[in-house]
C-alpha positions in Angstrom: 110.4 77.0 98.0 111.5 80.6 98.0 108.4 81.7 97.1 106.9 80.1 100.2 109.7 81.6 102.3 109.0 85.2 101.1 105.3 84.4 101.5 105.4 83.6 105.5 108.2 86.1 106.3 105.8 88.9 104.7 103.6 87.4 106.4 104.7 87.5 109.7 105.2 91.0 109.1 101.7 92.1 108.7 100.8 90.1 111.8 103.3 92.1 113.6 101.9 95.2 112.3 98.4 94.1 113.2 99.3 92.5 116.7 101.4 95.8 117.2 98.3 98.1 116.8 96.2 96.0 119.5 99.1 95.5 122.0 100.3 99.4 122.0 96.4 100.1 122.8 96.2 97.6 125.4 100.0 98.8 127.0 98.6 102.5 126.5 95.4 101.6 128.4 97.7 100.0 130.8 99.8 103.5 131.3 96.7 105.8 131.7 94.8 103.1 134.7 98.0 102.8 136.3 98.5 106.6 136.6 101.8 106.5 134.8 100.1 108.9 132.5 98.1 112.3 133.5 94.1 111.3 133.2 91.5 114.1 133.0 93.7 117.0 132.2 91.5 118.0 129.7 88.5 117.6 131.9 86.6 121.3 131.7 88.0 122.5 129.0 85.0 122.4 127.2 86.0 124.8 124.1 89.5 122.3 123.6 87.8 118.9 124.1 85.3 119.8 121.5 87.8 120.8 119.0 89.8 117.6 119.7 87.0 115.4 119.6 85.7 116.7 116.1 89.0 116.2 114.7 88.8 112.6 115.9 85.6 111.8 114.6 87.0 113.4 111.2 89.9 111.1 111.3 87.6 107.8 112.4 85.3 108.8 110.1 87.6 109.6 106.9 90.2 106.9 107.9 88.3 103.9 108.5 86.4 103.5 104.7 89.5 105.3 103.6 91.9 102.4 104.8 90.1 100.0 103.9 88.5 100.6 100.8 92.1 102.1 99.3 93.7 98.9 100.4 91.1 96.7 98.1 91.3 98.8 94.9 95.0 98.4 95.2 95.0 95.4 95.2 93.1 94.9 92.1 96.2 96.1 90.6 98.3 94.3 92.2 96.7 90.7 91.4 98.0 91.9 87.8 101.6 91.3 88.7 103.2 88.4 87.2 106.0 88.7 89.5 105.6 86.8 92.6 108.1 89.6 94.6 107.0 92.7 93.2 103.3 91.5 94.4 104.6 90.8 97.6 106.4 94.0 98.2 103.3 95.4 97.2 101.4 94.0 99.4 103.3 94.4 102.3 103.4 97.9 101.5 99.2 98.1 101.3 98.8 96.2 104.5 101.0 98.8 106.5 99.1 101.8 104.8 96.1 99.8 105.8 96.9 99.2 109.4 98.7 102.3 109.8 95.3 104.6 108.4 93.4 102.7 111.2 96.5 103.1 114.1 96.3 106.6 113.7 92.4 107.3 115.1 93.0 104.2 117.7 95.6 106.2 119.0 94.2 109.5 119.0 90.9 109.1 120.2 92.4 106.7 122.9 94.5 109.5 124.2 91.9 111.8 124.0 89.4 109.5 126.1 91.8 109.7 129.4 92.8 113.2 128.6 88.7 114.4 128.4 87.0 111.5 130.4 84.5 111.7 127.9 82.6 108.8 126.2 82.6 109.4 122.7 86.4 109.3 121.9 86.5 105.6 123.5 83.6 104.6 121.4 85.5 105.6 118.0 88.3 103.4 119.6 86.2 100.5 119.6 84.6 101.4 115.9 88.0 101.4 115.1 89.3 98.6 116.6 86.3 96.4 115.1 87.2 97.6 111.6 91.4 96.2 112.4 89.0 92.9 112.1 88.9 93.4 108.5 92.8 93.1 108.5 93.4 90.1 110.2 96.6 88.4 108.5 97.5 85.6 107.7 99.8 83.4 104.9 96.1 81.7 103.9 94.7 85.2 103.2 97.9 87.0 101.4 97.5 84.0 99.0 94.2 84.1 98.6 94.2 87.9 98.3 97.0 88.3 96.1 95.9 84.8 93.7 92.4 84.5 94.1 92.2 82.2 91.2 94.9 80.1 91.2 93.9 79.0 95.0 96.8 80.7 96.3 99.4 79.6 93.8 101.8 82.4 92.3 102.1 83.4 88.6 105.4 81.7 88.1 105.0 78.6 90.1 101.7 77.7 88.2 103.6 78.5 84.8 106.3 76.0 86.1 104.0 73.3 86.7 102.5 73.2 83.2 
């Protein structure tokens, strides 16, 4: 029963994590239309915005594969773990790398969109934003992520059954 506790309070976790990530873009788009925060200031300075932009193609473009692909050789190792907790930890720890190394160029290149008015930094936000869709959480994927062949059943518990 602990297990299960652990399970959906880890969790719960990651889904704040990931609803974080798509909230503080929405509440940031929010600032910049309302005019709480400058938009254009960058506009004309052509030498700057390309600079910027380049870096935030670098981050989209390193980040994204980066993120995700990290994230699923990890965890690999982690399905090794015979305790329940460590795995957990783990995990927990993976999925906020995860969400974290796609955050970063949402962020960015959102910023940089209002600050340049130029096209290409929004477009990386919604690359990036369609890649979060790889992280959806949930308790039915942890389990199935973490014990993919014991349909979702830890180490211990299924050793405690036999």
């Amino acid at each position: 029963m602990a297990e299960e506790q652990n399970i959906k309070r880890v969790s719960r976790r990651i889904s704040a994590w990931f609803y974080g990530v798509w909230i503080g873009s929405g509440l940031l788009v929010a600032l910049f239309e309302s005019g709480c925060l400058p938009v254009g200031s960058l506009a004309g300075e052509d030498m700057w915005v390309y600079c910027l932009q380049t870096l935030g193609v670098l981050l989209a473009l390193a980040l994204i594969p980066a993120s995700l692909k990290f994230f699923h050789v990890r965890l690999r190792r982690l399905r090794g773990l015979h305790e329940p907790e460590r795995a957990l930890q783990a995990y927990a720890r993976l999925s906020a790398l995860r969400i974290g190394g796609l955050a970063l160029p949402i962020f960015y290149n959102l910023v940089l969109y209002y600050l340049s008015l130029n096209k290409a930094p929004g477009f990386l936000v919604l690359i990036t934003l369609l890649a979060t869709i790889f992280c959806i959480p949930g308790e039915a994927r942890l389990k199935y992520e973490l014990w993919p062949d014991e349909n979702g059943v830890p180490h211990n518990q299924k050793t405690e059954e036999k």
